[in-house]
N, C-alpha and C positions, 0 to 999 in steps of 0.2 A: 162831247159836251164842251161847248167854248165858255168862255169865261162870265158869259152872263146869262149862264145854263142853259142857251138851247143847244137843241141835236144834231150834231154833224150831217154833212149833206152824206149821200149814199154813196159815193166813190170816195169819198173820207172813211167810211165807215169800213168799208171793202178795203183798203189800203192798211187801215189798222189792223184790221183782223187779219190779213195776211202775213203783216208784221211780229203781231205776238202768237200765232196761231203755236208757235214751239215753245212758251214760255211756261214753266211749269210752278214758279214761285215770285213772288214780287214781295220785294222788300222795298219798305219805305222808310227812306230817312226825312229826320224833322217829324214826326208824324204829328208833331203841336200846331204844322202850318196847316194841317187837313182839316178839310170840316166836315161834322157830321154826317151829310148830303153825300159828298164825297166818300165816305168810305161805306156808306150803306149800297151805293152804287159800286163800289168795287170788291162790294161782297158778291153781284151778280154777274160783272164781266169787265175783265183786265181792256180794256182797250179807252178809258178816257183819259187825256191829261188834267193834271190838277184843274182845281175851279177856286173860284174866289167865293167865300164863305160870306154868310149874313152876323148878324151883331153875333145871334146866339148861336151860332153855327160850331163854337169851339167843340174839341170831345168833352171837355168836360161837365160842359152843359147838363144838368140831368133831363129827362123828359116832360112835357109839360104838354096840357090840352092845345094849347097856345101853338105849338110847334106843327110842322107838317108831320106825316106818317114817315116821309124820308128821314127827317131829321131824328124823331122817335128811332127808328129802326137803327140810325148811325148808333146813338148813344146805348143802344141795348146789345150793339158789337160788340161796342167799345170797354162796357161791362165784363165781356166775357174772355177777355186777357184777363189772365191770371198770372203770369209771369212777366218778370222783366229783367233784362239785361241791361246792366251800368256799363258803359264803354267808359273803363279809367286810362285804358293806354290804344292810341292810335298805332297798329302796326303796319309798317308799311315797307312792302318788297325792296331792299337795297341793295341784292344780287343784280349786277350789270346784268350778265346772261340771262336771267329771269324777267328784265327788265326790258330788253329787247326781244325775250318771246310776247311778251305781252302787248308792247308798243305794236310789233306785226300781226297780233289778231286781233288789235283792235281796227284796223284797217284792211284784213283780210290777207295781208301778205305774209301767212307762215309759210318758212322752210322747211325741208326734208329734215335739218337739224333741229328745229324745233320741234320736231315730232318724234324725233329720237330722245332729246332730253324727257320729254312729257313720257316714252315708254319705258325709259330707263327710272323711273318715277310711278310706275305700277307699283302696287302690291304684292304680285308672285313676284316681281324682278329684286325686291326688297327682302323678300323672305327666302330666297335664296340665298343672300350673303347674309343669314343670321344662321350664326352657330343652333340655335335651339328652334326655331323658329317660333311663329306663335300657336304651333301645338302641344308646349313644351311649359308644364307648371311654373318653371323658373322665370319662364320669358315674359318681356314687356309688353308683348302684344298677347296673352294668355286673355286678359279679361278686355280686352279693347273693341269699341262698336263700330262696327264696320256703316259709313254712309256710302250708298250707291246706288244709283236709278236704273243699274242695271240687272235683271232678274237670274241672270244665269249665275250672275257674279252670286249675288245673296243666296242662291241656291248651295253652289256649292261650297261658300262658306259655311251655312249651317250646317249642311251635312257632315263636315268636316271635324265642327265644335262641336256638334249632339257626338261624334262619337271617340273623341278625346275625354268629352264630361268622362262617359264612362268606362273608360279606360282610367281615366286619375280615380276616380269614387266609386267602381265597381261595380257599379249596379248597370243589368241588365238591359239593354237595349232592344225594346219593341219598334216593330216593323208592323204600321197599319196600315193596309190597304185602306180608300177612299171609298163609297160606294155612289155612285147617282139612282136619286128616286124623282120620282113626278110628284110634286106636291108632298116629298117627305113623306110619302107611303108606299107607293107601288114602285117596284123595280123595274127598270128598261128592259124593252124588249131586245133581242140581238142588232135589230135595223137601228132602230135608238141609241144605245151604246156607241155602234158604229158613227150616226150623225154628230153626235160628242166628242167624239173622240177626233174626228174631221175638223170642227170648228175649232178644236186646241192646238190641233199640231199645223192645221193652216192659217194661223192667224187671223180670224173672223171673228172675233170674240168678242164683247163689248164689258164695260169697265164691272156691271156685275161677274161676269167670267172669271174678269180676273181677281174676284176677293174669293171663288170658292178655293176649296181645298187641295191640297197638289194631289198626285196619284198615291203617293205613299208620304205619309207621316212618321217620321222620327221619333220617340217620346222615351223615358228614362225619370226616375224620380230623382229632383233633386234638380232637373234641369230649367234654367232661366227659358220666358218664354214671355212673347208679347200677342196683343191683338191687332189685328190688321183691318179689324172691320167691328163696330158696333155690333155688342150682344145682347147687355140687358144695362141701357144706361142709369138705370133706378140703383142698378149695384156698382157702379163705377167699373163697369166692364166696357168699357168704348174701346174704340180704335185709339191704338200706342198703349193703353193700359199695361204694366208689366207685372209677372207673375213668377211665380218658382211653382213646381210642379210637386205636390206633396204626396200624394198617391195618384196610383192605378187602378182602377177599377174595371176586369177584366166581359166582355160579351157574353153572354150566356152562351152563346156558339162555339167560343174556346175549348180547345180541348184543354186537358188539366195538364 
């Protein structure tokens, strides 16, 4: 979208989408320079540069018959931030060393030592020079959230913390198989199972896939736990919702 809102031509459009196709979050600074139009469009797809806004185009604008359905739709986004963050203090990288990793990927030219420094800057590589590490009640990193876009990593962190919880608080650790049904009723046939199990471990899978359940669940009362996926949002159970697990209520199949 150029600046007096028509649509890129098609080799523009193809160029952009090639561009952000890896992009997984967009932060926008200034967001008072946005308008309305603009961010109700960028609630559909990362790929426009800013646009120049009409009189009532601000976010603050409320809705109004008067207005398009874009501009409505902006201001009913905009509504739905709930939070905000005050930036009181500008932090800014003043490590030389850090400052020349940075300068080189901003232009594509890292070295083998920049990518040493950046491993030596892992998480396992840190938690081995910690006396306690943070499986350890004492340690700093005991109640610390781990961000990471990578699944193997969050895996084996939670397994790790689900079973420290109970080792520090005692209580018993369930191991729940998953089960797959067709329509939450019938059970897979053995050919089924098998086709499942194919699209998990080959990577075919599409983004419902990856909200079901892993093959085994970890569970213990007492243990921190979030959602990953919208449940019943009437009860404030959406996705990131956090919870503590207060009982167990065991399958009629259990044995006692």
């Amino acid at each position: 979208m150029n600046i007096k809102g028509g649509l890129p031509s098609e080799d523009r459009i193809r160029k952009l989408a090639e561009h952000w196709k890896h992009i997984r979050y967009l932060i926008i600074d200034e967001y008072s320079m946005i308008s309305r139009e603009f961010l109700a469009m960028l609630s559909k797809i990362l790929s426009f540069p800013p646009v120049k806004g009409k009189k009532r185009s601000p976010l603050y604008f409320p809705t109004s018959l008067h207005d398009s359905d874009q501009q409505n739709a902006g201001s009913e986004l905009y509504r739905q931030f709930t939070t905000v963050f005050v930036l009181r203090q500008q932090m800014r990288v003043k490590d030389p060393e850090w400052q020349a990793v940075l300068q080189r990927a901003r232009h594509g030219k890292c070295e083998a030592t920049d990518l040493e420094l950046l491993r030596n800057s892992q998480i396992d590589m840190l938690l081995d020079s910690l006396p306690l590490a943070f499986t350890e009640p004492a340690s700093p990193w005991a109640e610390a959230f781990l961000v990471t876009p990578r699944n193997g990593v969050r895996k084996k962190w939670n397994a790790t913390a689900v079973r420290q919880h109970c080792r520090r608080s005692q209580q018993q650790l369930l191991i729940c198989p998953s089960e797959d049904t067709k329509k939450g009723r019938t059970k897979l046939s053995t050919g089924e199972r098998l086709a499942v199990l194919k699209r998990k471990t080959e990577g075919k899978g599409n983004q419902s896939d990856r909200l079901q359940l892993e093959e085994e669940i970890l569970l213990a009362k007492g243990l921190k736990v979030m959602l990953v996926t919208n449940v019943q949002t009437d009860f404030d159970m959406a996705n990131g919702a956090r919870g503590t697990v207060v009982d167990i209520i065991l399958d009629p199949r259990e044995a006692d």
